[in-house]
Phi, psi and omega in degrees: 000329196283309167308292189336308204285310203271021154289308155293328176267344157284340178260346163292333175252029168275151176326320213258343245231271184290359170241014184305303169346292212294337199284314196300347199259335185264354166275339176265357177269306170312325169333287203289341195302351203309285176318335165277011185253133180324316195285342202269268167337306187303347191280329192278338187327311175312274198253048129268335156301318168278316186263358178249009180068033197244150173279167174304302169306321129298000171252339176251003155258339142330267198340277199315337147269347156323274176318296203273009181282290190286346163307266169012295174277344164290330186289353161251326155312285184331305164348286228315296195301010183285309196270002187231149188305098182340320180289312164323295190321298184294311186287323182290343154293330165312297185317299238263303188295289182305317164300334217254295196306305205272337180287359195239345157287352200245339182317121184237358187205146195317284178324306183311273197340314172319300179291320205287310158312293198302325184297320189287317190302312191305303193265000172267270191326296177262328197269339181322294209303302163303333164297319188280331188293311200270323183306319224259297183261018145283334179267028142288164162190266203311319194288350199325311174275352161275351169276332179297315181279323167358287204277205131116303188283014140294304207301286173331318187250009141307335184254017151227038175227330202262320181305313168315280166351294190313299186296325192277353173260013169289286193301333192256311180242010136129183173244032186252284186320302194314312142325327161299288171325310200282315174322280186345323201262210159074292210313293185274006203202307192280292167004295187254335129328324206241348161270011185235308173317309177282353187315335168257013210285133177215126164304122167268147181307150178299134202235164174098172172283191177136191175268139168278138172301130182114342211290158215270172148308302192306328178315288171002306190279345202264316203285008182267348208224025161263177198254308205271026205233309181300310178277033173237321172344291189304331212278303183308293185290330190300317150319299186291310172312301194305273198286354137338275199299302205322302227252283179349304200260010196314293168322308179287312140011257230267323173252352175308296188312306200098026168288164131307161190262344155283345161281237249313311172318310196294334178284008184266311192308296167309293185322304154302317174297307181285327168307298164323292166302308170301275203313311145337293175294311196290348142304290152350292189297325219264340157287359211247309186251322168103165172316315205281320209257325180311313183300330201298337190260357187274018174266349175276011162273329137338295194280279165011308187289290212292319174276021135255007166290324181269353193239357193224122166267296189318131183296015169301317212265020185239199186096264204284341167281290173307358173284335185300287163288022139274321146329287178310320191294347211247324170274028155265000000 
């Protein structure tokens, strides 16, 4: 009994213990990051195409600009949480991800989208994603890479849960309705969760170099013009750019291959699962081993996914490729 107790009072007083609220708070802001996310969007593409007359083509130069717009703009939205309270920060990001939701059940003409995308990417896609990310490994320390892979099994199971949801309200309740839901659910449920999760979440000051809160553009400009910040840059982006296009092109994929459209599902599936499991590990590795040497390796399971994706015709070979590039999204 005497172990059993001082077992329970050693695990009450771990970081993962005593933050629990915080890890949870950095798993529903990945969580939620779902709707602004490619693979999410790309399910609606079809008949947003059809009902707004828009070609395949006019529809990915929209996105894109959408996307590299709202890129754009995360690098300065994004500062903002050195200065305003992480639980603020995160509810008004919601609220704007709900507004977004419901603009896009509503949508009637080609020109709505623009804003409407750029709005889902900026507060799903990027700030969800930074927010649950900047929460999770300031407010840590020894534990830092195990709250981070924890909070991190947002991402997987928003990408093997919402991609269902999603087809079943395409088919049952349409894809104006489904948009309706999803704002609602942001609105009535992620909302008043992420006011209950943050209550305690506070940015501790930055220790170390880097730019300090508060730091000028010019700080700004020097750490964009450092040489090892640059040659890390690819290492950050080379993921998201890759399974962007993957999950995007899906359609074009899919018929290039000569796949079902249920194998590609079931490989979302995969994708998600193996995403899961790198994260789990990759906390781990990253206390263990560190950050620095674990990034060098985490574009090969990548470059891997894509030659077999570009050399395998055969549907075997999507299988073991997207598990691959699941690995890779979860150590970068």
């Amino acid at each position: 009994m005497a172990a059993r107790n001082t077992w329970i009072a050693s695990a009450r007083s771990h970081p993962l213990y005593r933050q629990a609220d915080l890890i949870g708070g950095g798993f529903l802001l990945a969580f939620t990051s779902g709707p602004g996310q490619t693979w999410f969007i790309a399910l609606f593409a079809t008949a947003l195409q059809a009902e707004l007359a828009l070609s395949p083509g006019g529809f990915g130069s929209l996105y894109s600009i959408a996307t590299l717009s709202s890129g754009l703009l995360l690098a300065w939205v994004g500062a903002k949480v050195d200065d305003v309270p992480p639980r603020r920060f995160a509810l008004a990001t919601a609220i704007v991800l709900a507004a977004a939701c419901l603009g896009m059940a509503a949508a009637t003409h080609p020109l709505m989208l623009l804003p409407i995308v750029f709005l889902l990417r900026l507060t799903g896609q990027g700030l969800m994603s930074h927010l649950s990310m900047t929460i999770l490994a300031r407010g840590f320390d020894a534990a830092r890479g195990r709250a981070l892979g924890i909070g991190s099994l947002g991402f997987p199971v928003s990408q093997a849960i919402l991609p269902v949801l999603a087809t079943l309200g395409l088919f049952t309740l349409g894809w104006r309705f489904t948009w309706l839901v999803v704002g609602g659910v942001v609105l009535g449920v992620v909302l008043p969760l992420l006011a209950l999760l943050l209550r305690r979440a506070q940015l501790p000051e930055r220790r170390g170099p880097g730019p300090a809160r508060g730091s000028s553009w010019r700080e700004r400009l020097d750490l964009l013009m450092e040489r090892r910040f640059l040659l890390l840059l690819p290492t950050v982006f080379a993921p998201s750019f890759v399974l962007t296009a993957l999950f995007f092109h899906q359609g074009s994929l899919i018929a290039a291959k000569g796949w079902s459209v249920a194998w590609f599902a079931t490989s979302v599936a995969v994708f998600a699962a193996f995403s899961l499991i790198g994260m789990l590990g990759s906390g781990f590795l990253v206390d263990r081993i560190g950050a620095r040497r674990l990034v060098a390796l985490s574009l090969l399971p990548q470059v891997l996914a894509m030659l077999l994706l570009a050399g395998g015709g055969s549907v075997l070979w999507l299988m073991p490729a997207m598990a691959l590039a699941g690995l890779s999204s979860a150590g970068n």
